[in-house]
C-alpha positions as a printed Julia matrix, in Angstrom:
125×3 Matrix{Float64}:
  13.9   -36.32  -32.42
  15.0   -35.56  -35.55
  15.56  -39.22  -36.63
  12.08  -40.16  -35.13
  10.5   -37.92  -37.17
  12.2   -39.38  -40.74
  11.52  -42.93  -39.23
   7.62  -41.78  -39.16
   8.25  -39.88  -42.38
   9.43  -43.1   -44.35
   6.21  -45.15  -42.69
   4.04  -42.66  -44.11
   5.55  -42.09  -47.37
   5.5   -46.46  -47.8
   2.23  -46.65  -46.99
   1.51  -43.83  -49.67
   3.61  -46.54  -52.22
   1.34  -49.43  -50.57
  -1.97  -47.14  -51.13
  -0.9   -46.34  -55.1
   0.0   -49.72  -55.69
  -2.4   -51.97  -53.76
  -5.29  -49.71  -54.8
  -4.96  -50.56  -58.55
  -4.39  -54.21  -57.22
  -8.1   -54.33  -55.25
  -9.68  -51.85  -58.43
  -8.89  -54.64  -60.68
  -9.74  -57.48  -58.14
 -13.16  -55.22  -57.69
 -14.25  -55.06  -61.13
 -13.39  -59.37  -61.34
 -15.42  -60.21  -57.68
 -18.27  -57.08  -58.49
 -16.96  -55.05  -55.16
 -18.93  -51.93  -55.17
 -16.4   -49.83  -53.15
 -13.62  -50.13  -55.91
 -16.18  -48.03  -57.83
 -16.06  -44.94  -54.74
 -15.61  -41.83  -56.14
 -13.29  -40.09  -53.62
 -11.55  -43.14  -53.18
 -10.7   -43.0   -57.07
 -10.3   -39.78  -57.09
  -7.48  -39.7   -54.31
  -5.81  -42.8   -56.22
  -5.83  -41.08  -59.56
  -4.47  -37.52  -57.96
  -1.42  -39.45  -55.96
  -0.45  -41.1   -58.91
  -0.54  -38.04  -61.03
   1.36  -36.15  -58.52
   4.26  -39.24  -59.24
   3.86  -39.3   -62.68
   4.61  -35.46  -63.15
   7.01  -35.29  -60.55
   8.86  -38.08  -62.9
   8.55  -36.37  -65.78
   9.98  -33.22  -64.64
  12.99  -34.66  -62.75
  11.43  -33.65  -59.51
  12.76  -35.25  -56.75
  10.14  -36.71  -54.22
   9.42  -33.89  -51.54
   8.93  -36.83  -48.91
  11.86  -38.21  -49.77
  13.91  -34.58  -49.59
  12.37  -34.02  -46.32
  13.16  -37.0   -44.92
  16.75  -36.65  -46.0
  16.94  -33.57  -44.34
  15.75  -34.77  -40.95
  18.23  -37.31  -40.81
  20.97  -35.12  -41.32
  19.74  -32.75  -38.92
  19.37  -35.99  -36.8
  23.56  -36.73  -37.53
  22.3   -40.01  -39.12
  23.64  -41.27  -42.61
  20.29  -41.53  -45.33
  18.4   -44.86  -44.76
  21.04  -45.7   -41.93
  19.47  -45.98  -38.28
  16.76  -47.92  -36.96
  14.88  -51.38  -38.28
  12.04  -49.64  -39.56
  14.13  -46.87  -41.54
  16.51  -49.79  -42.74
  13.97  -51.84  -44.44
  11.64  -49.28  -45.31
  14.39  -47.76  -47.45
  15.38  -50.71  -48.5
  11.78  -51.33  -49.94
  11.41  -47.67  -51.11
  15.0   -46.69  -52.68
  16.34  -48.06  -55.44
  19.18  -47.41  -57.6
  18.15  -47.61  -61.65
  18.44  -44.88  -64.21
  15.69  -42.43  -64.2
  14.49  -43.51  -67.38
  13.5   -46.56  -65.59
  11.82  -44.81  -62.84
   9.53  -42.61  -65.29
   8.89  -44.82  -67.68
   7.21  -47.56  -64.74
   5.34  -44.69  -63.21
   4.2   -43.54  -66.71
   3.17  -46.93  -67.61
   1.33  -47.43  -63.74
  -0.06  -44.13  -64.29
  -1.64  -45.55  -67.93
  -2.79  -48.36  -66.22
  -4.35  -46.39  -63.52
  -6.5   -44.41  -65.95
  -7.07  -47.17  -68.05
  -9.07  -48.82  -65.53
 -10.67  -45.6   -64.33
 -12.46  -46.37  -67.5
 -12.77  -49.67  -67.53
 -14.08  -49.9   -63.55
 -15.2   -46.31  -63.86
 -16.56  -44.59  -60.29
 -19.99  -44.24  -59.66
């Protein structure tokens, strides 16, 4: 159970990636095709706060608590990190990484910019 519960952990914390990422994607693509839900309030707001939350996490040396609780379950589950089924495989492969944290907060410093620069630039209505 244990391992069934990381495996739905990881889904979850990728489609939190896919939501940061992709949402600065379509704000941009908004503001070029005149999309008036790129311009949602509580859909910017939410974007803005889960980037924040990764930006200060970086800059404190915080490691991700989904990522800590997912580590946990699998070695509650007897299963290796990122070792186990197809979906935890490539999921981790998509969300982990090796780099030197300088990397790390330096991109999500520079995502989080961009991320307020277009709140700006697009700004919510």
């Amino acid at each position: 159970m244990s391992n069934l519960l990381a495996d739905i952990l990881l889904v979850l914390h990728a489609s939190f990636v896919v939501f940061v990422v992709s949402g600065l994607v379509l704000i941009i693509a908004g503001k070029a095709f005149s999309w008036a839900w790129v311009r949602n309030r509580w859909f910017r707001i939410v974007h803005l706060g889960c980037i924040g939350i990764v930006v200060v996490q970086s800059w404190f040396g915080i490691i991700c608590p989904l990522t800590t609780l997912e580590m946990a379950l699998r070695a509650k589950g007897g299963g290796a990190a990122y070792e186990g089924t197809f979906i935890s495989h490539w999921l981790g492969e998509f969300l982990y990484y090796e780099a030197p944290a300088w990397v790390f907060l330096l991109v999500y410093t520079v995502f989080g910019m961009l991320v307020v620069f277009t709140w700006f630039r697009v700004p919510p209505r």
